[in-house]
C-alpha positions in Angstrom: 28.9 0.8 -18.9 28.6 4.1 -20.5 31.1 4.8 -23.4 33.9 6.9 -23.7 35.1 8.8 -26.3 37.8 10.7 -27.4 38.3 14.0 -26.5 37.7 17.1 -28.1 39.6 20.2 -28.2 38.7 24.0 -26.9 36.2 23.8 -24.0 36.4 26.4 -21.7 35.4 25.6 -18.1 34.5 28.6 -15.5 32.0 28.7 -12.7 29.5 31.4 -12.9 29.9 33.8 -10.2 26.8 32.6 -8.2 29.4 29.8 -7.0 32.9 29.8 -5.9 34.8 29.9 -8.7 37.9 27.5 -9.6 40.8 29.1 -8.9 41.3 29.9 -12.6 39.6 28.5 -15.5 40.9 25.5 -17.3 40.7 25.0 -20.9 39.6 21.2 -21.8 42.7 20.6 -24.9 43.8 17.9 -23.0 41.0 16.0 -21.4 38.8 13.3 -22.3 35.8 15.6 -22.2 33.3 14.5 -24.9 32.0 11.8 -22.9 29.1 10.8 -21.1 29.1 10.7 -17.4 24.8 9.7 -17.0 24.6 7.4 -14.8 28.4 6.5 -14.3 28.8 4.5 -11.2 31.7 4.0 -8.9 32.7 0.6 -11.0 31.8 2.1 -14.4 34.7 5.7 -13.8 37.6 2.8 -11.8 37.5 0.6 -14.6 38.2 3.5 -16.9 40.5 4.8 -14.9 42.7 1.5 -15.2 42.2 1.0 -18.9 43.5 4.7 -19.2 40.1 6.0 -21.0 39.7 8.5 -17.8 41.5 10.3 -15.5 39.8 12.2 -12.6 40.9 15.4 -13.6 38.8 15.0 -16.6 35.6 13.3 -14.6 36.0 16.5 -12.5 36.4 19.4 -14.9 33.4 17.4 -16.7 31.2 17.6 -13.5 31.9 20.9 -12.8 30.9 21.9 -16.5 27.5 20.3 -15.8 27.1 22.5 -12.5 28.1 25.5 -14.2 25.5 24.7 -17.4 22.9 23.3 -15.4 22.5 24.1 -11.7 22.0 27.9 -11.7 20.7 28.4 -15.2 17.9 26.0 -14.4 17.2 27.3 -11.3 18.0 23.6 -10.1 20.0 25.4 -7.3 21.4 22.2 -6.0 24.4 23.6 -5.1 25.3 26.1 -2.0 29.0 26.2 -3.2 31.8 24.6 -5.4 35.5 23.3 -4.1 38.1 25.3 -5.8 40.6 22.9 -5.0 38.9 20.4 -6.7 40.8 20.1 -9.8 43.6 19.8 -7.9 42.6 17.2 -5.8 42.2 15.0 -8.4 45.1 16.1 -10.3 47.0 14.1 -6.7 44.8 11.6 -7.4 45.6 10.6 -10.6 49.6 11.1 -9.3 48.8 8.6 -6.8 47.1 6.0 -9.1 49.8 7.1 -11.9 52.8 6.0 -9.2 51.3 3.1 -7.2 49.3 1.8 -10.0 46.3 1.5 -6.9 42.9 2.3 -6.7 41.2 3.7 -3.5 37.7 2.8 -2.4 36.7 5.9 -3.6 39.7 6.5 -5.7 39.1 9.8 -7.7 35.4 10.0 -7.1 33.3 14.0 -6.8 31.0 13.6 -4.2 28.4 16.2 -3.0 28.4 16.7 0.1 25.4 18.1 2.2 25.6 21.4 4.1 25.8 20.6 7.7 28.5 18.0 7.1 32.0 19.6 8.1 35.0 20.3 6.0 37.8 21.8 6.7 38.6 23.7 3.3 35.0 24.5 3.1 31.8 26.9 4.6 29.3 24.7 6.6 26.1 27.2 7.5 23.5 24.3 8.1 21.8 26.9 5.0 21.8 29.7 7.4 22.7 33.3 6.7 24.0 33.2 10.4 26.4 30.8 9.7 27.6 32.3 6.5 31.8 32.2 6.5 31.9 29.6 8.7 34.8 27.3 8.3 35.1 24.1 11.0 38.7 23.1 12.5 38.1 19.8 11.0 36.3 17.3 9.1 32.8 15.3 9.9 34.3 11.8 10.7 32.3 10.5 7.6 33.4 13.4 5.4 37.3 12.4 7.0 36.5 8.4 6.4 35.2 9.8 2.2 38.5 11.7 2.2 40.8 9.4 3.2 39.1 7.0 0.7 40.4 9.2 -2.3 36.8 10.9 -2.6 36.9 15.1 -3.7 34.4 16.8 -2.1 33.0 18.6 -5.7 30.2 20.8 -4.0 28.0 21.5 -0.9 24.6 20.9 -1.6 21.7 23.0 -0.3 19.6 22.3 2.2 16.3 22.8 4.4 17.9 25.6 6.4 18.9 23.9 10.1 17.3 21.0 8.6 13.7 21.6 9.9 11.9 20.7 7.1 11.0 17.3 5.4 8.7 19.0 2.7 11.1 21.5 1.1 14.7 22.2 0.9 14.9 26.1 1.7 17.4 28.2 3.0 18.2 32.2 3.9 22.1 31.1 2.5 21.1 29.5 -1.0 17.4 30.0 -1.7 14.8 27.0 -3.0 16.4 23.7 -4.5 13.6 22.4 -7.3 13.2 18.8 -8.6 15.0 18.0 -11.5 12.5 15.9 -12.9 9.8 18.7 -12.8 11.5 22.2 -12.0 7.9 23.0 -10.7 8.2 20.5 -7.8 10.3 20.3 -4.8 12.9 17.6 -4.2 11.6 16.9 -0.8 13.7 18.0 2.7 16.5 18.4 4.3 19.0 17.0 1.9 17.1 18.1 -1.4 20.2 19.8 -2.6 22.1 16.6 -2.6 19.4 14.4 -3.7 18.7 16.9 -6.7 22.5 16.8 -7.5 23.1 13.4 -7.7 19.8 13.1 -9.5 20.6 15.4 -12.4 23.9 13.9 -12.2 26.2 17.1 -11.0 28.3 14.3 -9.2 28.8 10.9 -8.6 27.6 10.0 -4.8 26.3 12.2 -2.0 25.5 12.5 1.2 23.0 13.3 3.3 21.3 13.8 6.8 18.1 12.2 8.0 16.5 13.3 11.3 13.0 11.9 10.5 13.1 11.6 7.0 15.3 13.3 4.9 17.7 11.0 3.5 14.9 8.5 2.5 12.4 11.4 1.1 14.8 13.0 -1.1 16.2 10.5 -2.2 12.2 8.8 -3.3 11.3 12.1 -4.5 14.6 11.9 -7.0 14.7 8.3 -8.5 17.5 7.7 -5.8 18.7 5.1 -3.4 19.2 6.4 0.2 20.1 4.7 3.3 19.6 5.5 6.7 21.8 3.0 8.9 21.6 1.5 12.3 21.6 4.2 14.5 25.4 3.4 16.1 26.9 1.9 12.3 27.7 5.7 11.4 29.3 8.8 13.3 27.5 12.1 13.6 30.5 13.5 14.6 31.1 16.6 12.8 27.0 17.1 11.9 25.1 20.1 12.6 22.6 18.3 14.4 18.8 18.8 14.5 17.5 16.1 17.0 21.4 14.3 17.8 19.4 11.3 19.4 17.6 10.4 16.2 20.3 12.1 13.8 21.6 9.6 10.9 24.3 10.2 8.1 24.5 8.4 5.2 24.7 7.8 1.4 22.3 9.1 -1.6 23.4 7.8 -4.7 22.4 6.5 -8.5 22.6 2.7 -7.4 21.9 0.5 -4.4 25.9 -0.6 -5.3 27.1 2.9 -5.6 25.5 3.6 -2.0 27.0 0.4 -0.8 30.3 1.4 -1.6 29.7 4.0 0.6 28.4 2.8 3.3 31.7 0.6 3.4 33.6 3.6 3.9 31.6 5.3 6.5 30.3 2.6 8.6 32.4 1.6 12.0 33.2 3.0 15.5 34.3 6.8 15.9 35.6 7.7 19.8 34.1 11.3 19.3 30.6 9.8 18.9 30.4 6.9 21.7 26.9 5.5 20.5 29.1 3.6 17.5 30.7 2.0 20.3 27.1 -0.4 19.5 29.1 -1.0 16.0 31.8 -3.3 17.1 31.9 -7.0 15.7 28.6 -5.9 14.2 30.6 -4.5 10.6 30.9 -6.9 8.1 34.3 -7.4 6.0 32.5 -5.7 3.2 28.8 -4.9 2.7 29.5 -5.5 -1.2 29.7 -9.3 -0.7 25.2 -8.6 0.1 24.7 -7.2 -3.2 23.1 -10.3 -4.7 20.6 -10.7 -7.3 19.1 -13.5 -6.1 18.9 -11.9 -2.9 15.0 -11.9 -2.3 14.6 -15.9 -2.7 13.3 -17.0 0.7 12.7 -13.3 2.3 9.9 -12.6 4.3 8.4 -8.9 4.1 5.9 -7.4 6.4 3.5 -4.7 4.1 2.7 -2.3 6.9 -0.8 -1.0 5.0 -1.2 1.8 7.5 0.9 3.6 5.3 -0.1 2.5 2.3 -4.2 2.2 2.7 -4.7 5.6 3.7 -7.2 7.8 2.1 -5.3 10.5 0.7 -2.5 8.3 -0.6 -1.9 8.8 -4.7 -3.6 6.5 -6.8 -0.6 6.4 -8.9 1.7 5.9 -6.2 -0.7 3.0 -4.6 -0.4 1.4 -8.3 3.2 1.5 -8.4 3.8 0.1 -4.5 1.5 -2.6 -5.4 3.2 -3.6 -8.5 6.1 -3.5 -6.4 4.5 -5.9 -4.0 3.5 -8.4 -6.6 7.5 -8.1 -7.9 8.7 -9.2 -5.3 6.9 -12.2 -4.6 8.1 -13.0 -8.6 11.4 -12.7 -6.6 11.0 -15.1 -4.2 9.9 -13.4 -1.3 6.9 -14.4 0.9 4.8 -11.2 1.4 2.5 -11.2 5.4 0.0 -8.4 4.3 -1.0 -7.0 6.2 1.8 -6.6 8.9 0.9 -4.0 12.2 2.3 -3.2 15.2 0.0 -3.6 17.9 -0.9 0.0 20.2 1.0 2.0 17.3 -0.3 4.7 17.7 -0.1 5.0 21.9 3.6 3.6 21.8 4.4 6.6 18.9 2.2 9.5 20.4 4.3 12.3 21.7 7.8 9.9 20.7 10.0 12.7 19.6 12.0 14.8 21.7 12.8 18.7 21.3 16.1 18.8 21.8 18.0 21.2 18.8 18.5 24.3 21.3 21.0 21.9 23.4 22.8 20.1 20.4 22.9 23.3 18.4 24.6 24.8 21.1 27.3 22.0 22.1 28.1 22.4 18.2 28.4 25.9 17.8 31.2 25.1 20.7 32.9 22.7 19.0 33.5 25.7 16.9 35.6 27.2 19.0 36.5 31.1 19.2 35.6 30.7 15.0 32.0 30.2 15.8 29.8 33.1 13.8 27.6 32.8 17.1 27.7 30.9 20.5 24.5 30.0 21.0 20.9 29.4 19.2 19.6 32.3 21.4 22.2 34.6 19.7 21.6 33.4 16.8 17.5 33.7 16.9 18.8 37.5 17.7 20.4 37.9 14.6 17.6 38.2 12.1 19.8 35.6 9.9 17.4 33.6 8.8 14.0 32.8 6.8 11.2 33.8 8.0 9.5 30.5 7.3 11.9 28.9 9.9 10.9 31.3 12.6 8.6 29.1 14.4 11.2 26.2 14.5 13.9 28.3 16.2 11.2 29.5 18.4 10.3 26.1 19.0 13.9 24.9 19.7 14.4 27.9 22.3 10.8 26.8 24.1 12.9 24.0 25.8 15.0 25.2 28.3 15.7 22.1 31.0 19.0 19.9 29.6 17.5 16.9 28.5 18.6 14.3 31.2 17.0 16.4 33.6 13.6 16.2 32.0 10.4 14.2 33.3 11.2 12.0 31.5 14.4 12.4 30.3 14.9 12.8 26.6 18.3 10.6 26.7 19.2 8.4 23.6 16.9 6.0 21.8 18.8 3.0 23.5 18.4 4.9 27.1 15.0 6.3 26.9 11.7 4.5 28.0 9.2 5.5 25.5 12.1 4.3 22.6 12.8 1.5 23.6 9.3 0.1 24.4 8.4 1.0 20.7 11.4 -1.1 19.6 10.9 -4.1 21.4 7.1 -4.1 20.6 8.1 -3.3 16.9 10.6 -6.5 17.4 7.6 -9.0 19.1 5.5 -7.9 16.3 8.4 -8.6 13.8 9.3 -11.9 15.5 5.7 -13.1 15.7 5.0 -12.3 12.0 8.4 -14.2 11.5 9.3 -11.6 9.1 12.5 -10.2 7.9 11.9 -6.7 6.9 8.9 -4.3 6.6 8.1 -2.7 3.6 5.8 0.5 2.7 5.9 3.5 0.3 8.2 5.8 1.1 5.9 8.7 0.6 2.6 8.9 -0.3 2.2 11.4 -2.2 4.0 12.7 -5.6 6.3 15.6 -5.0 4.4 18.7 -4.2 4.7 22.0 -6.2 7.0 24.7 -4.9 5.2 27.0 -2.8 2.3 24.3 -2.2 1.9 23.5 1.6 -1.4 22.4 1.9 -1.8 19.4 -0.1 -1.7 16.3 1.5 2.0 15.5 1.7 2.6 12.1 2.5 6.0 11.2 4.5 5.8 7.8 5.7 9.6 8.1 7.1 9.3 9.4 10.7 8.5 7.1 13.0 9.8 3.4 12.3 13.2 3.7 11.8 14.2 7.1 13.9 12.3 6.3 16.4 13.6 2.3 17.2 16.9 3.5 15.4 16.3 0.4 13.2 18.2 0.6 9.5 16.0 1.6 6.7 16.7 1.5 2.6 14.5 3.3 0.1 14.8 2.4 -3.7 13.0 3.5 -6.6 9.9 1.8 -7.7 8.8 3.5 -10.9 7.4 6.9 -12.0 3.5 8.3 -12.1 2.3 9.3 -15.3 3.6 12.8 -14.8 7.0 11.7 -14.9 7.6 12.0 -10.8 9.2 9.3 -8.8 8.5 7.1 -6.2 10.1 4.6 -3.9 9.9 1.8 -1.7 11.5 1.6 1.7 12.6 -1.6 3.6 13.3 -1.4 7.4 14.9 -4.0 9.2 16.4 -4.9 12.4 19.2 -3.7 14.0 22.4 -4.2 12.1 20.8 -5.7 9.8 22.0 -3.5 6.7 23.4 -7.1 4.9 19.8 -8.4 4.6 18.5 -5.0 3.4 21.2 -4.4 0.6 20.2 -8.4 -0.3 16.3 -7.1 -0.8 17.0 -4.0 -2.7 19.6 -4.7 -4.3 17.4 -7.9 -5.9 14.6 -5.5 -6.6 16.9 -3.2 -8.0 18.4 -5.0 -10.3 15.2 -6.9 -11.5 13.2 -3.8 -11.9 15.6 -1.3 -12.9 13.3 1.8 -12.1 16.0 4.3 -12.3 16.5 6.6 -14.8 18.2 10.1 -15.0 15.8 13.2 -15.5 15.5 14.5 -19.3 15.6 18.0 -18.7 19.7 17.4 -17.8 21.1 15.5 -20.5 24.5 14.8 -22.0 26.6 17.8 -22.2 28.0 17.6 -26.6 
């Protein structure tokens, strides 16, 4: 665990005015401040919090110090805007924990949360300028289920703007998010904002959104672990949505426990999004009881080589996935290389479904009489927006016909043809192979340089899981000689999260990949 030490007097904490400032500045006399919060986890900050060496006023005021030495002066811009309540917040918190003498899931705990996640006390704009102000009636139901857990919500992290691109994380309302382990490269998109904060440590946990990609690619981009769940384990409730039917929430955190923990808290069935209703008897007491070291002994792992035998994949990154390989047969799994899925690229061609102009606007009614603008044809009016984003709300307004009255109809991935023949075919192929998971690299490719879009890019992330709504996991397999990360993701069946956390959380622990980017150390 990291150590604590005593406090030390005089430290005075204000936000810069690029975020929202604290409600008024807070001097550090009486808080345990000269400590080190790299790489605290969830265990490390509750254990500390019953021996008395913490409280979460202190955690807090020390994470918003980091934001306010590191995010803007960096140009990290992880951050679209800080909580001004948090302080207080955790000031209840410690009450709480002072008067019951209990501990929460997430007892205490900053979390960032990404942009086009609702809260109640705070402005969701999916990084658009159009939705600038705009403050929901309510909660996400994930954001709720963090809440009610004792999590603050520290920040809002940036993101691509409306979430349309996996390559960079952009938007008119915050500008570019860069990668903290090379300010010269991007974090990878949608939820770059979050997966650079947690990276560079700005808070403990975060979470994220992945259409196609973009909890798993950030989070490989960043040294992080990210999980994209069974499509019915998590509500969307409460989401800006891009593509609804192949939108996923989830965690993006440090460690495969640390995104356990909060998987636990979010998983389970939400009336106001009726495809969890799949969820029942299929949540476990606990997903902690999976995290077990010896958890690869017996597995069997499918290598799907089309994604990791392609011509412009990085040498450096082939090196590292094939290390990776050879680790986990030392781990006891049984690798089938190579493992395919027969008429791939026929069941996948022309899979995806346009359908952001229909959810955008059932959300912008869930608004109410609030809502900045009612629909994505007023908004497309307004000018609020990048220009680079142009084509993808041109796109989104292109399709006109509600999607269930489409030939064929664009329905869920449980109630559409196309979907569900890829799934069972990915499931024969699974079953004949006898395996348990598949494994690849999660991208290709190191993380490109900002303003590059013409190099070969390399996201391996859109089609297996979104596409079959199978559960996928990506955790960190090493870094290239230039100091970048990569990662490794395992996709499983359906429901089948307990197996996955087994197989990473065996790697992880075996391999211990992780570590926090230089340029953001301690703060003295």
């Amino acid at each position: 665990m990291n150590p604590l030490r005593p406090p030390r007097p005089g430290v005075l904490l204000c936000l810069t005015a690029l975020l929202i400032p604290i409600s008024s500045c807070q001097t550090a006399t009486d808080m345990q401040a000269d400590f080190d919060v790299i790489e605290l986890t969830i265990a490390d900050i509750h254990e500390a919090f019953r021996d008395g060496r913490l409280t979460s006023r202190a955690l807090t005021e020390q994470y918003i110090h980091r934001i306010e030495t590191y995010d803007q002066p960096t140009r990290l811009n992880a951050l679209a805007v800080v909580n001004a309540n948090a302080l207080n917040e955790a000031e209840r918190l410690d009450e709480e924990f002072r008067r019951t003498g209990q501990l929460r899931p997430m007892h205490g705990i900053p979390i960032i949360v990404k942009d086009n996640y609702d809260t109640y006390d705070l402005q969701t704009a999916g990084g658009s300028l159009a939705l600038k102000g705009s403050i929901p009636p309510d909660d996400a139901f994930q954001v709720r289920k963090l809440r009610e857990a004792g999590a603050i919500v520290l920040a809002k992290s940036n993101m691509a703007e409306w979430a349309f691109s996996p390559y960079v994380t952009e938007s008119s309302i915050a500008g570019i998010t860069r990668n903290p382990y090379d300010l010269e490269r991007v974090p990878a998109g949608s939820s770059g904002g979050t997966a650079a904060a947690v990276a560079a440590n700005l808070g403990v946990v975060g979470l994220g959104t992945d259409t196609g990609n973009s909890i798993r690619g950030p989070s490989s981009h960043n040294s992080l672990v990210g999980i994209r769940s069974t499509m019915g384990l998590t509500s969307r409730d409460g989401i800006i949505p891009l593509y609804l039917r192949n939108d996923i929430g989830g965690p993006m955190a440090r460690t495969v426990e640390d995104a356990t923990r909060v998987l636990e808290v979010i998983a389970g069935y939400d009336p106001a999004d009726p495809i969890t209703q799949r969820s029942e008897d299929k949540v476990p007491e606990n997903y902690t009881q999976f995290l077990d070291k010896d958890g690869l002994q017996g597995a069997r792992l499918g290598v799907f080589r089309r994604y990791l035998d392609t011509p412009t994949i990085d040498p450096e990154i082939k090196a590292l996935t094939e290390q990776a390989l050879k680790d986990l047969q030392a781990l006891g799994a049984t690798l089938v290389d190579p493992f395919d899925i027969p008429d791939f690229e026929a069941l996948t061609n022309d899979i995806w479904c346009n359908v952001f102009q229909h959810d955008l606007n059932n959300y912008l009614a869930s608004l109410g009489d609030d809502a900045p603008y009612k629909t994505l044809e007023e908004i497309a009016a307004s000018g609020l927006y990048l220009g680079s984003v142009k084509g993808g709300i041109e796109y989104g307004l292109s399709q006109t016909t509600p999607p269930e009255e489409r030939d064929p109809p664009c329905l869920d991935l449980f109630s559409t043809d196309r979907n569900i023949a890829f799934r069972e075919a990915m499931l024969q192929a699974m079953d004949a192979a006898q395996i348990d998971a598949v494994v690849y690299p999660t991208w290709s490719n190191q993380p490109r340089k900002v303003g590059d879009r013409e190099s070969p890019a390399g996201d391996n992330s859109q089609i297996l899981s979104p596409q079959t709504g199978f559960p996928a996991i990506t955790v960190p397999t090493g870094f290239t000689s230039s100091n970048l990360p990569a990662g490794m993701t395992f996709v499983g069946r359906l429901f089948a999260e307990p197996a996955l956390i087994r197989f990473v959380y065996a790697y992880e622990q075996a391999s211990q990949h992780r570590r926090p980017p230089a340029l953001f150390p301690a703060l003295r």
